[in-house]
PyMOL Python script that loads the backbone (N, CA, C, O; Angstrom):
from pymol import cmd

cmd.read_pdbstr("""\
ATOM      1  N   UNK A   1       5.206  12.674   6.750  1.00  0.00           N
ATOM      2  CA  UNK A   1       6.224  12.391   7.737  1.00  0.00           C
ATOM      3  C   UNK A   1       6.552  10.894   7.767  1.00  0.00           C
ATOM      4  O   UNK A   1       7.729  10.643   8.026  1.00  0.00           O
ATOM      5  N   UNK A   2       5.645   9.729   7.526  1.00  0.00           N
ATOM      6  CA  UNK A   2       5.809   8.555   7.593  1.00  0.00           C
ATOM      7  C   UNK A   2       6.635   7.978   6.676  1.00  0.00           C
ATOM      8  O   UNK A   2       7.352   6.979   6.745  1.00  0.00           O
ATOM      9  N   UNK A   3       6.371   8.960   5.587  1.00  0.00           N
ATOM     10  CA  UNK A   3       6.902   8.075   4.029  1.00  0.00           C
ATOM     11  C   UNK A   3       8.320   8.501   4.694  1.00  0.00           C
ATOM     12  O   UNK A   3       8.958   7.611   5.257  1.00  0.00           O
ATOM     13  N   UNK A   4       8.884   9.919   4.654  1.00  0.00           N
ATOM     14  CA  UNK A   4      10.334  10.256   4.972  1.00  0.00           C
ATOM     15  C   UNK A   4      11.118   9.409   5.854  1.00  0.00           C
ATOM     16  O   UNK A   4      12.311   9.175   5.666  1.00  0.00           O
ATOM     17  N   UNK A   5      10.137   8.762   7.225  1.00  0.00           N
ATOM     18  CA  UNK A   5      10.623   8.131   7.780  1.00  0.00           C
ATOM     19  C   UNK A   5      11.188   6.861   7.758  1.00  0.00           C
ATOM     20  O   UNK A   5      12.055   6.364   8.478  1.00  0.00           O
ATOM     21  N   UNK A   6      10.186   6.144   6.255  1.00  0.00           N
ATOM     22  CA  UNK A   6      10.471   5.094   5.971  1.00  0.00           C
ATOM     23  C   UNK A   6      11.866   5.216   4.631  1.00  0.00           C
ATOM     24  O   UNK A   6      12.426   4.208   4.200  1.00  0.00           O
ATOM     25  N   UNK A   7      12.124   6.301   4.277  1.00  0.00           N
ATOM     26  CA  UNK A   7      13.014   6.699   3.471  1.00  0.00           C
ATOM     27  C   UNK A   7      14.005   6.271   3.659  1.00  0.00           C
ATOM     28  O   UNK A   7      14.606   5.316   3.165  1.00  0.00           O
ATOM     29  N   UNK A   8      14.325   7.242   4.690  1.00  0.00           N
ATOM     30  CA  UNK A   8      15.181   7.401   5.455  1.00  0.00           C
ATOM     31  C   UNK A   8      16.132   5.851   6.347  1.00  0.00           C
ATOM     32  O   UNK A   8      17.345   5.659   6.433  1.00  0.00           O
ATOM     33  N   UNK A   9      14.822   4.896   6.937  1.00  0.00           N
ATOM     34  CA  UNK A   9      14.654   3.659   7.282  1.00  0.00           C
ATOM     35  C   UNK A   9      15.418   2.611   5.930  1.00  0.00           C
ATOM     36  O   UNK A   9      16.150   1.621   5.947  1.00  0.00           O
ATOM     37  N   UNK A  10      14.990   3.181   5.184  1.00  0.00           N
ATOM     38  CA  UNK A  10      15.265   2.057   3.681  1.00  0.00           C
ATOM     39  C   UNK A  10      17.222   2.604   3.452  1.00  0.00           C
ATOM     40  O   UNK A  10      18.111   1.881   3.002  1.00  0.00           O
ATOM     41  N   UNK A  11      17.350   3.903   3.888  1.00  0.00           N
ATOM     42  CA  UNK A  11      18.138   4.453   3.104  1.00  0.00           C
ATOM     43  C   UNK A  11      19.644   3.917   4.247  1.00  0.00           C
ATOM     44  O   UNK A  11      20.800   3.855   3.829  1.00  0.00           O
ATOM     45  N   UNK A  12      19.203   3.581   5.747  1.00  0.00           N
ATOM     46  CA  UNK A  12      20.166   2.681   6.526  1.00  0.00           C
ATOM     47  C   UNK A  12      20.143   1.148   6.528  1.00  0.00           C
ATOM     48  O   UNK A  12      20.913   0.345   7.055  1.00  0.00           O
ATOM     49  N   UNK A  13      19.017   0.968   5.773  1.00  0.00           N
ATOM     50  CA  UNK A  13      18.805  -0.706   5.906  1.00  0.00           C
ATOM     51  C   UNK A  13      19.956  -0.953   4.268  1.00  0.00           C
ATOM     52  O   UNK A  13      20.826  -1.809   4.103  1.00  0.00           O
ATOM     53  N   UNK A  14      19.731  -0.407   3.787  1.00  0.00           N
ATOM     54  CA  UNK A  14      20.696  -0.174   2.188  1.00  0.00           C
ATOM     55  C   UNK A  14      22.338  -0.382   2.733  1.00  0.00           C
ATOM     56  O   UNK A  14      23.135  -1.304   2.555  1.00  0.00           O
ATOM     57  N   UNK A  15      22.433   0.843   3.431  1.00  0.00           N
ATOM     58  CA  UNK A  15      24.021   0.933   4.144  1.00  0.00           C
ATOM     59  C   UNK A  15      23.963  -0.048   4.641  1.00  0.00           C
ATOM     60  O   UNK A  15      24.762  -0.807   4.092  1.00  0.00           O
ATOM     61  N   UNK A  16      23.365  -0.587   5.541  1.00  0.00           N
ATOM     62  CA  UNK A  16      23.611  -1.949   6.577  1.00  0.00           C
ATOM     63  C   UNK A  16      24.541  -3.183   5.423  1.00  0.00           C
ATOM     64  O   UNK A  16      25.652  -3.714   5.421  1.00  0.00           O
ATOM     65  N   UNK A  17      23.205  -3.197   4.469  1.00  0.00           N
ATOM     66  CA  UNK A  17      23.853  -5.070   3.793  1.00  0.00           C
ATOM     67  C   UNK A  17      24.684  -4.489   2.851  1.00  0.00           C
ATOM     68  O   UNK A  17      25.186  -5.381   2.166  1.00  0.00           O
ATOM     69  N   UNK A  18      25.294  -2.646   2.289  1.00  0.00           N
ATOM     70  CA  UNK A  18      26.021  -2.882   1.440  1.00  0.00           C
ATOM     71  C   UNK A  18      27.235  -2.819   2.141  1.00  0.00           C
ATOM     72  O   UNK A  18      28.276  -3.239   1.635  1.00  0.00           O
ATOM     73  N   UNK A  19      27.183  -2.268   3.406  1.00  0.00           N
ATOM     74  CA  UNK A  19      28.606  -2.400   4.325  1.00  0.00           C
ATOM     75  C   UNK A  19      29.058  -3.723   4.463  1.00  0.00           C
ATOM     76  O   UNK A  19      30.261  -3.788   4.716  1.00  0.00           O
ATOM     77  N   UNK A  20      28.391  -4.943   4.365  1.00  0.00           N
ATOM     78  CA  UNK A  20      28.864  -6.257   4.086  1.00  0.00           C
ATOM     79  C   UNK A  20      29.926  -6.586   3.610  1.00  0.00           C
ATOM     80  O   UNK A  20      30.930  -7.042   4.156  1.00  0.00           O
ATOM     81  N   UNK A  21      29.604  -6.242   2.059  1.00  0.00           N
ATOM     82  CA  UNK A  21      30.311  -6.450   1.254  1.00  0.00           C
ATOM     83  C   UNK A  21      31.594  -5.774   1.350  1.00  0.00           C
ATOM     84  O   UNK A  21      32.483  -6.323   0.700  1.00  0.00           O
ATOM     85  N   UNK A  22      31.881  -4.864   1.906  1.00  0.00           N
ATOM     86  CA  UNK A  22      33.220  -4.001   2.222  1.00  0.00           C
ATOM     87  C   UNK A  22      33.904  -4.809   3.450  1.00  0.00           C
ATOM     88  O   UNK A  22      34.997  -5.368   3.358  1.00  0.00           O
ATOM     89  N   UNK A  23      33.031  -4.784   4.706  1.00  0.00           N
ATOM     90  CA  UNK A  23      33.768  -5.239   5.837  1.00  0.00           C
ATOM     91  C   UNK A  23      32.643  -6.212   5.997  1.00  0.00           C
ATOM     92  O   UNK A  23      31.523  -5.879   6.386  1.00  0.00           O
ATOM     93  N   UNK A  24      33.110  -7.840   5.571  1.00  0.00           N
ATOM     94  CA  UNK A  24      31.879  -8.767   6.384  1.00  0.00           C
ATOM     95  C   UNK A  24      31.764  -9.051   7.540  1.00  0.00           C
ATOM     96  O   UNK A  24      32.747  -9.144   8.275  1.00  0.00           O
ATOM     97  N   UNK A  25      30.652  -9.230   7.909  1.00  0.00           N
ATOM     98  CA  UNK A  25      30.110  -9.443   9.461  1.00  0.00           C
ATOM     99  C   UNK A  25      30.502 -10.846   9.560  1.00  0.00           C
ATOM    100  O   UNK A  25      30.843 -11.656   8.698  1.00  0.00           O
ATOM    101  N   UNK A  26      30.347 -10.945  11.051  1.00  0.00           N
ATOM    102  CA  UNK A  26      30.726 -12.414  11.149  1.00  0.00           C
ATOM    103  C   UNK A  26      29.524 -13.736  10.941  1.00  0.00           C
ATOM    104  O   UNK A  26      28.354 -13.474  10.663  1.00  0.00           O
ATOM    105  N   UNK A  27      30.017 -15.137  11.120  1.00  0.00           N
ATOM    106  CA  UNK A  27      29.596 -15.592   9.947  1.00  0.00           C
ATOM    107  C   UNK A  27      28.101 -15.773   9.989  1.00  0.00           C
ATOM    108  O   UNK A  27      27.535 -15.881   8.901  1.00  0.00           O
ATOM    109  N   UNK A  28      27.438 -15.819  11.008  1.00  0.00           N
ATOM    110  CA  UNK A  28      25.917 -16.090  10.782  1.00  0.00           C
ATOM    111  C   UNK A  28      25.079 -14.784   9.875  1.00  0.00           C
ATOM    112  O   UNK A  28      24.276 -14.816   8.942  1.00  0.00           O
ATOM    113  N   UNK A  29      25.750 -13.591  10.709  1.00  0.00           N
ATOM    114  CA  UNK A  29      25.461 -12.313  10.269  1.00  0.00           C
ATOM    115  C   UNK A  29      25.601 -12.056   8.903  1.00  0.00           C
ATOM    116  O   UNK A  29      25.114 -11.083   8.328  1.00  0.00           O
ATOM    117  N   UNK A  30      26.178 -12.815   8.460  1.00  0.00           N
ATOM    118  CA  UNK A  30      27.258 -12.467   7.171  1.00  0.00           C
ATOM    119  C   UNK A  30      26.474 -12.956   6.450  1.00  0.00           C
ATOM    120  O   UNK A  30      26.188 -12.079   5.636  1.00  0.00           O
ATOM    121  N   UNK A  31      25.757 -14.123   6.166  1.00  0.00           N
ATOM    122  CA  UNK A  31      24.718 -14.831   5.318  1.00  0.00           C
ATOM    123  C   UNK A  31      23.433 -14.141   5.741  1.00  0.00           C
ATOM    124  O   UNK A  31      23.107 -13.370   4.838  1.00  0.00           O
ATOM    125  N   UNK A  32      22.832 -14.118   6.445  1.00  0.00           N
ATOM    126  CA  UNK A  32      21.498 -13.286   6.413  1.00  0.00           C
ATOM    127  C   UNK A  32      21.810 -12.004   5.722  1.00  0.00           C
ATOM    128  O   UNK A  32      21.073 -11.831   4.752  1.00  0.00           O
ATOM    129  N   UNK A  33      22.679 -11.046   5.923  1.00  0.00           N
ATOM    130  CA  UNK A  33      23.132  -9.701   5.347  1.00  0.00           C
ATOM    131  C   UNK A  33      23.025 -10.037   3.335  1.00  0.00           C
ATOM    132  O   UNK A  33      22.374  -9.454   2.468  1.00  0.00           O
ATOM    133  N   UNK A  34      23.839 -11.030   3.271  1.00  0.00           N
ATOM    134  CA  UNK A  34      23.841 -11.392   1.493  1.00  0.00           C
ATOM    135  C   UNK A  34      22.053 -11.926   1.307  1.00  0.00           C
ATOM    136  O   UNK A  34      21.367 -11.362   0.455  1.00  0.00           O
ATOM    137  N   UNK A  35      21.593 -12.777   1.984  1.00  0.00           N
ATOM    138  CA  UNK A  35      20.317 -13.113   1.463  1.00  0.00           C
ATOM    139  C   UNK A  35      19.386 -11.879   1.704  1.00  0.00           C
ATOM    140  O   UNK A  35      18.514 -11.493   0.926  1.00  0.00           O
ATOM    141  N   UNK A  36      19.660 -11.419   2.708  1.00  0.00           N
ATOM    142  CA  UNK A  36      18.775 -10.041   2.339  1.00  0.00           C
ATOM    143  C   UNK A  36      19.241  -8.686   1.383  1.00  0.00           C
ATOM    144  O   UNK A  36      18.433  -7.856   0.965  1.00  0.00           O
ATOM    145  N   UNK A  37      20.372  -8.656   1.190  1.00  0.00           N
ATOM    146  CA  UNK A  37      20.686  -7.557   0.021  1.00  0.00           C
ATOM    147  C   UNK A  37      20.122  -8.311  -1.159  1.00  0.00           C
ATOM    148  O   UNK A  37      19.336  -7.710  -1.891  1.00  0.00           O
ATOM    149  N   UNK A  38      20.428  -9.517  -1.409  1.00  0.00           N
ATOM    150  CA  UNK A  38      19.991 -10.507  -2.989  1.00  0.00           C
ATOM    151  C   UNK A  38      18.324  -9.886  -2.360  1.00  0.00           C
ATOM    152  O   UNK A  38      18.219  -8.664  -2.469  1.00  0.00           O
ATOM    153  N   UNK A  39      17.763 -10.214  -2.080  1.00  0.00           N
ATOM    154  CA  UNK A  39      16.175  -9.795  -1.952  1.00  0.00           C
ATOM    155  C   UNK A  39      15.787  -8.797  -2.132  1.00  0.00           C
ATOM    156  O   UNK A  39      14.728  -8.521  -2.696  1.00  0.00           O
ATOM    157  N   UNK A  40      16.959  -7.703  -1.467  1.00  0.00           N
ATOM    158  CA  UNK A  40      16.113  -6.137  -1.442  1.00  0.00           C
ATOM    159  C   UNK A  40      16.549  -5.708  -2.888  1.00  0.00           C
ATOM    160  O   UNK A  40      15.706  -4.988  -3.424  1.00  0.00           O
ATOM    161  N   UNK A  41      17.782  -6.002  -3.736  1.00  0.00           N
ATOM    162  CA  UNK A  41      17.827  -6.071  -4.904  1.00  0.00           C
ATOM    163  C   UNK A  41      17.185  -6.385  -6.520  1.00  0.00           C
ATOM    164  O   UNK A  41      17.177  -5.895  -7.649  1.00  0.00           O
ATOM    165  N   UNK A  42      16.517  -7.903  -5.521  1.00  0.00           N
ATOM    166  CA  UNK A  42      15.887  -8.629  -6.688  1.00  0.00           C
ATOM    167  C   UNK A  42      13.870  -7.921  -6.857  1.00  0.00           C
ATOM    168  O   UNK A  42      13.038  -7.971  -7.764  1.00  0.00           O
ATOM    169  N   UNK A  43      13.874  -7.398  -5.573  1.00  0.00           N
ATOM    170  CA  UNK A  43      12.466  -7.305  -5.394  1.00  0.00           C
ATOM    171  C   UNK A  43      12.532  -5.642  -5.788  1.00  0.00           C
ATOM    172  O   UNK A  43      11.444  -5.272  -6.229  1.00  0.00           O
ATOM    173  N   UNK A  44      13.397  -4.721  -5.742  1.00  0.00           N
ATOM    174  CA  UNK A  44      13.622  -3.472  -5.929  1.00  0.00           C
ATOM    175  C   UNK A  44      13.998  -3.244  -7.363  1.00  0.00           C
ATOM    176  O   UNK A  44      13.969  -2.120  -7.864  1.00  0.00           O
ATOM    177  N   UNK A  45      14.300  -4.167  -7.921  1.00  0.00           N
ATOM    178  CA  UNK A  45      14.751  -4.248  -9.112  1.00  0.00           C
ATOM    179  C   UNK A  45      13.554  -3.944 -10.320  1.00  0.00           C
ATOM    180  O   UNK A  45      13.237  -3.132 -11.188  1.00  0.00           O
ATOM    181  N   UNK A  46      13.002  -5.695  -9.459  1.00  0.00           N
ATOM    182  CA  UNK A  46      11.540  -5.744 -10.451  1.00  0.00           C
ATOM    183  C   UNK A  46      10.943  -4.494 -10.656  1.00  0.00           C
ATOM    184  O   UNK A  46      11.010  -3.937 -11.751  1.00  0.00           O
ATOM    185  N   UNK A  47      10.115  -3.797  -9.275  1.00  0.00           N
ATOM    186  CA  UNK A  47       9.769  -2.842  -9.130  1.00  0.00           C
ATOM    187  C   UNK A  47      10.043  -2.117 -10.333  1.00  0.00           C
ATOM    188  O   UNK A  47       9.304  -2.337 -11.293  1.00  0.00           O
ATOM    189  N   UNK A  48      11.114  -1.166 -10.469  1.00  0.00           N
ATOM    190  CA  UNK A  48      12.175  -0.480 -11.206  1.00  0.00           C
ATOM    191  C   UNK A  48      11.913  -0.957 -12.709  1.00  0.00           C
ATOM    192  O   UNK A  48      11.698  -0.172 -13.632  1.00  0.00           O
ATOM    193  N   UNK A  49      11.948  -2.009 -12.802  1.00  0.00           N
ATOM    194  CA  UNK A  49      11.757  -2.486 -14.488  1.00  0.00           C
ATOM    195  C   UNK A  49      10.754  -2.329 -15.019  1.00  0.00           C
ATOM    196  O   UNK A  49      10.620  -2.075 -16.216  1.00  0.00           O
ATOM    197  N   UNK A  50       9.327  -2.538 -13.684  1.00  0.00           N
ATOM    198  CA  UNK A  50       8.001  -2.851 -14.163  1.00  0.00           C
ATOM    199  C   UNK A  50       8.126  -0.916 -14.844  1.00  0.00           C
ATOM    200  O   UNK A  50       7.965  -0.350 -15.925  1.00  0.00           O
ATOM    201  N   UNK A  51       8.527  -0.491 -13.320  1.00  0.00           N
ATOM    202  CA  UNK A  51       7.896   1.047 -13.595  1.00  0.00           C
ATOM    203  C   UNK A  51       8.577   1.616 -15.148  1.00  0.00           C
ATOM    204  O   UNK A  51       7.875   2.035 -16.068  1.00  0.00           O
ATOM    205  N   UNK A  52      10.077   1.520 -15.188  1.00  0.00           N
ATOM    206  CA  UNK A  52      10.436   1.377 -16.316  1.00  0.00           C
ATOM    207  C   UNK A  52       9.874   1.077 -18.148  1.00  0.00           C
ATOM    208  O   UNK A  52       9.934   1.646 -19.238  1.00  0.00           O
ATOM    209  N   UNK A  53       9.525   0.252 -17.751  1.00  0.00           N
ATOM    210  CA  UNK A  53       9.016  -0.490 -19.341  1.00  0.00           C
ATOM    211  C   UNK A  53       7.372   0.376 -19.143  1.00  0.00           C
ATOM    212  O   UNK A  53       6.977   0.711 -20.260  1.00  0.00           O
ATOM    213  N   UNK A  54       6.589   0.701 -18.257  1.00  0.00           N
ATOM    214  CA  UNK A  54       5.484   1.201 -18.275  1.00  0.00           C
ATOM    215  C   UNK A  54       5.498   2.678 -18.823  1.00  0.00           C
ATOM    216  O   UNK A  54       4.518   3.085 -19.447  1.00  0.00           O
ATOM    217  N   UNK A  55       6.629   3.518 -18.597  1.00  0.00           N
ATOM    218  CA  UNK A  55       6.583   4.481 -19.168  1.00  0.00           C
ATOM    219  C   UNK A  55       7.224   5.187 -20.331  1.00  0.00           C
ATOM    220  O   UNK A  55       8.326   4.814 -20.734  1.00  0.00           O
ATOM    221  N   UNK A  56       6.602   6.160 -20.871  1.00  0.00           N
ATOM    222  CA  UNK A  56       6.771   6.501 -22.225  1.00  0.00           C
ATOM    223  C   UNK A  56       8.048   7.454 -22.401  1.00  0.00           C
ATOM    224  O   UNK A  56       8.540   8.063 -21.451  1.00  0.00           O
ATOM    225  N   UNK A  57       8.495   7.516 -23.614  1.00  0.00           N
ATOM    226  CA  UNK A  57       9.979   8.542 -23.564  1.00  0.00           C
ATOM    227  C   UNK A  57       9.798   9.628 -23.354  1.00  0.00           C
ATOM    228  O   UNK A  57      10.818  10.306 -23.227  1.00  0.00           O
ATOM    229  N   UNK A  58       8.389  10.370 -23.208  1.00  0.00           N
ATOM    230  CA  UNK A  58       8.302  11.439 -22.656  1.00  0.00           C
ATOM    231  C   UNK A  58       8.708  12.011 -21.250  1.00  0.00           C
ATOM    232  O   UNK A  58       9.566  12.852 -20.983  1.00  0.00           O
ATOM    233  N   UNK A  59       7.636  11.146 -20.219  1.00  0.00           N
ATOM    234  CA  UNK A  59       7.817  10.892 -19.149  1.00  0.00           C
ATOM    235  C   UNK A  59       9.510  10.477 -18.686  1.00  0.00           C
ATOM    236  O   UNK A  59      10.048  11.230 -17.875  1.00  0.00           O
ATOM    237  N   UNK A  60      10.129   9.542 -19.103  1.00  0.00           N
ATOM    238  CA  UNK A  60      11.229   9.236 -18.658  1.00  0.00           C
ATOM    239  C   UNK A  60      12.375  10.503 -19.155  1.00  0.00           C
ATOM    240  O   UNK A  60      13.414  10.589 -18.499  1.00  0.00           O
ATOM    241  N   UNK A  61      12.164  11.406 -20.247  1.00  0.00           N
ATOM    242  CA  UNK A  61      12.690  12.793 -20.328  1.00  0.00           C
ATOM    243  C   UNK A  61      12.743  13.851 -19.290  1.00  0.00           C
ATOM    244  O   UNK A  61      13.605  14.659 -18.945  1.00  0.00           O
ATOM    245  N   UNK A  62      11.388  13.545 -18.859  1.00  0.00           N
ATOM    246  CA  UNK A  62      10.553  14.503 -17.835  1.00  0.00           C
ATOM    247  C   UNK A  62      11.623  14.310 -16.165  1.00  0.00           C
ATOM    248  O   UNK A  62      12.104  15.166 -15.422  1.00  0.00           O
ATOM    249  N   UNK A  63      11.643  12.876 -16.120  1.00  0.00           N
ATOM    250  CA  UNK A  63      12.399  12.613 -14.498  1.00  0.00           C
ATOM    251  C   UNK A  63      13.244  11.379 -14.914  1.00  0.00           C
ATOM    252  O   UNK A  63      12.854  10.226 -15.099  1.00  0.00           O
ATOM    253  N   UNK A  64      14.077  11.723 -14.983  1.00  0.00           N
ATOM    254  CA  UNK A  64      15.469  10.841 -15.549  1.00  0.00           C
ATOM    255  C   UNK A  64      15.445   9.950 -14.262  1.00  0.00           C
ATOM    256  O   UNK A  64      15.750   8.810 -14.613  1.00  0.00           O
ATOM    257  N   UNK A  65      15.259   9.990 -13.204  1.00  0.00           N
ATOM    258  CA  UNK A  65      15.827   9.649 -11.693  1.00  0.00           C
ATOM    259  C   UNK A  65      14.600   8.846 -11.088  1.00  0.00           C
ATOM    260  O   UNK A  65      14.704   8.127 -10.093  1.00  0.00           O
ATOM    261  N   UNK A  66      13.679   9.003 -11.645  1.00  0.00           N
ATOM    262  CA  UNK A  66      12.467   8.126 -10.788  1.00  0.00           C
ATOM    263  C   UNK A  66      12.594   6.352 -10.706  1.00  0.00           C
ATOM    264  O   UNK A  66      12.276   5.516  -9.860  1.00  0.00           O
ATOM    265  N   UNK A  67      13.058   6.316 -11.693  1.00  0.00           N
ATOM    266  CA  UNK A  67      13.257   4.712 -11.370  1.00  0.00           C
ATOM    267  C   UNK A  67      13.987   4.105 -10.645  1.00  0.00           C
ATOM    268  O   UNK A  67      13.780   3.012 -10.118  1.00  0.00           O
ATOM    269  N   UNK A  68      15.719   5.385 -10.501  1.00  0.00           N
ATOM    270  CA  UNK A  68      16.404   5.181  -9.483  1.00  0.00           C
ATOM    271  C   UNK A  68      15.813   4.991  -7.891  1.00  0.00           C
ATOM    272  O   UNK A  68      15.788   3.972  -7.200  1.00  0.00           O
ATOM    273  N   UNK A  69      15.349   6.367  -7.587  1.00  0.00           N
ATOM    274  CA  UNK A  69      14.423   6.244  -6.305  1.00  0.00           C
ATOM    275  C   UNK A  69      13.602   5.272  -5.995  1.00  0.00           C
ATOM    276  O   UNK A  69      13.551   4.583  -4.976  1.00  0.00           O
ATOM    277  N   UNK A  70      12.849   5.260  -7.112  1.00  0.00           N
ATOM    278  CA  UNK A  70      12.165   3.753  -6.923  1.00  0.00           C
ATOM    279  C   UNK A  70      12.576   2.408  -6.544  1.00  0.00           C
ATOM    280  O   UNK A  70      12.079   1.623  -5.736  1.00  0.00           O
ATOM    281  N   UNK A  71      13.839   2.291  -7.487  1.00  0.00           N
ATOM    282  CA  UNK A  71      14.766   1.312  -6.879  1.00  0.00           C
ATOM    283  C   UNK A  71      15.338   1.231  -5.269  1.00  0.00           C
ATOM    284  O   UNK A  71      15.582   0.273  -4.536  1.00  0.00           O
ATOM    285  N   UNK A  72      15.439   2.832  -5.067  1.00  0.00           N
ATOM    286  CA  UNK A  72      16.493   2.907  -3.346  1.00  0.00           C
ATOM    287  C   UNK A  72      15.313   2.647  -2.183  1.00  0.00           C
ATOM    288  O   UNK A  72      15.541   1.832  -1.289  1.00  0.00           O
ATOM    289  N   UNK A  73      13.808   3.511  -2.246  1.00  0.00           N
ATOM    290  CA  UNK A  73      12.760   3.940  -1.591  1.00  0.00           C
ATOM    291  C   UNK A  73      11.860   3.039  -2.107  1.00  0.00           C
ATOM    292  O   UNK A  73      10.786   3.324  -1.576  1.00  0.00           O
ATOM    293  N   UNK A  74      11.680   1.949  -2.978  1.00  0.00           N
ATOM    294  CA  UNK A  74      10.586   1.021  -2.865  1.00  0.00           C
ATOM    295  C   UNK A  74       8.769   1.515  -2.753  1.00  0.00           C
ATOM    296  O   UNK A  74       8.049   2.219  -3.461  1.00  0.00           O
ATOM    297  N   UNK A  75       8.594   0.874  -1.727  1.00  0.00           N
ATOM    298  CA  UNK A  75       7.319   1.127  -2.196  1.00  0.00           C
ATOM    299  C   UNK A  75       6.821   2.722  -1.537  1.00  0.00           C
ATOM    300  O   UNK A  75       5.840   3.390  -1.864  1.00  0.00           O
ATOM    301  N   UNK A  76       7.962   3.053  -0.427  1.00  0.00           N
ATOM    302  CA  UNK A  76       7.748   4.362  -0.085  1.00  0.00           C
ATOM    303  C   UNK A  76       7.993   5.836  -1.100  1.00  0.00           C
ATOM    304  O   UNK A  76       7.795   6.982  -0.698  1.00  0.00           O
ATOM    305  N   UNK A  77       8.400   5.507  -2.295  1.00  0.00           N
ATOM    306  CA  UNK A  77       8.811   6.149  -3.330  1.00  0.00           C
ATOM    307  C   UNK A  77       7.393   6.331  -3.939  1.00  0.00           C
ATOM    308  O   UNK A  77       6.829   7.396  -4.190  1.00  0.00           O
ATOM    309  N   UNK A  78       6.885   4.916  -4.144  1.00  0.00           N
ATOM    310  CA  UNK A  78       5.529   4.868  -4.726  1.00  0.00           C
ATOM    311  C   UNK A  78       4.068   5.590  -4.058  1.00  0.00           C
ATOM    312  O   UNK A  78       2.921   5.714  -4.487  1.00  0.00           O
ATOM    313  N   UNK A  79       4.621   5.903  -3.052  1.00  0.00           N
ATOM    314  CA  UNK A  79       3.566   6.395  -2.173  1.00  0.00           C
ATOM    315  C   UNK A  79       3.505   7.754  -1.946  1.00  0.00           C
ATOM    316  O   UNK A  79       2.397   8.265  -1.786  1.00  0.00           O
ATOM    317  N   UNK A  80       4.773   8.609  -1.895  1.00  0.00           N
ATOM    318  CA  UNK A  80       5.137   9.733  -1.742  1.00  0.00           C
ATOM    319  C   UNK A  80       4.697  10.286  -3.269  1.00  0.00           C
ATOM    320  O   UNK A  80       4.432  11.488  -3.238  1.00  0.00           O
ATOM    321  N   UNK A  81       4.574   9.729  -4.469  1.00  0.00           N
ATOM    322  CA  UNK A  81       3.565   9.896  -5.901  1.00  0.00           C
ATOM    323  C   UNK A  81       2.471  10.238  -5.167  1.00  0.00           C
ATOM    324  O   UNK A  81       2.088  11.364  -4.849  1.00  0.00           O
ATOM    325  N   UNK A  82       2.006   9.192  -4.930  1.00  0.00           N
ATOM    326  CA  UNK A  82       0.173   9.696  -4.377  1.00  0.00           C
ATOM    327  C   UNK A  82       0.221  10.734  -3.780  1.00  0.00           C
ATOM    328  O   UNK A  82      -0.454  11.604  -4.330  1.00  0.00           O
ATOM    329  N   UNK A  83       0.901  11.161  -2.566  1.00  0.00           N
ATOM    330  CA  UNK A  83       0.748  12.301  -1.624  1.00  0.00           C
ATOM    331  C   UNK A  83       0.796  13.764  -2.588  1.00  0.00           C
ATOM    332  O   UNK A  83       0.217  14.831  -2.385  1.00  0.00           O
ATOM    333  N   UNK A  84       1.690  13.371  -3.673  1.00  0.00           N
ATOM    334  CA  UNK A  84       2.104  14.674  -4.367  1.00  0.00           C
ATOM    335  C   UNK A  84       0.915  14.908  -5.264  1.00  0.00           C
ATOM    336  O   UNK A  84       0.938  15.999  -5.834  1.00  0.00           O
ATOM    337  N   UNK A  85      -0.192  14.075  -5.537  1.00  0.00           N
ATOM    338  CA  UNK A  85      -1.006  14.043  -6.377  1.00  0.00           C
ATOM    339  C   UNK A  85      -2.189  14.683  -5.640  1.00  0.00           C
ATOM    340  O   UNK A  85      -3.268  14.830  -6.213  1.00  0.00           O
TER     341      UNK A  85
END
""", "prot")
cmd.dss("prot")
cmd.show_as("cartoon", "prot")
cmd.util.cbc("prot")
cmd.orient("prot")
């Protein structure tokens, strides 16, 4: 229930800074919104690459989409693995 919640949590904090870019907030709002999308990007990214380059063409046959999730759900993506294990 926690992980979903934090899913879910990640999956409006996403909408929040990409609605920015469509309609910007005003101006203080407007710079915290870009420095935190550049962050949740740059740090979601890594993530995504590490998991990426770690796995084999089998595996990445197997779930075409995991790195995506990984990218959207962060470390709650990574955790919801364990539970399933």
């Amino acid at each position: 229930m926690f992980i979903f919640i934090g899913k879910v949590l990640y999956s409006f904090i996403w909408l929040f800074l990409l609605f920015n870019l469509i309609h910007p907030y005003p101006k203080p709002a407007n710079v915290v919104a870009n420095v935190g999308l550049i962050a949740f990007a740059v740090t979601h990214g890594l993530q995504a690459f590490m998991l990426n380059s770690t796995m084999t063409n089998q595996e990445k046959q197997q779930d075409k989409f995991k790195v995506l999730r990984l990218f959207l759900f962060g470390i709650f993506e990574s955790l919801s693995w364990k539970d399933k294990k």
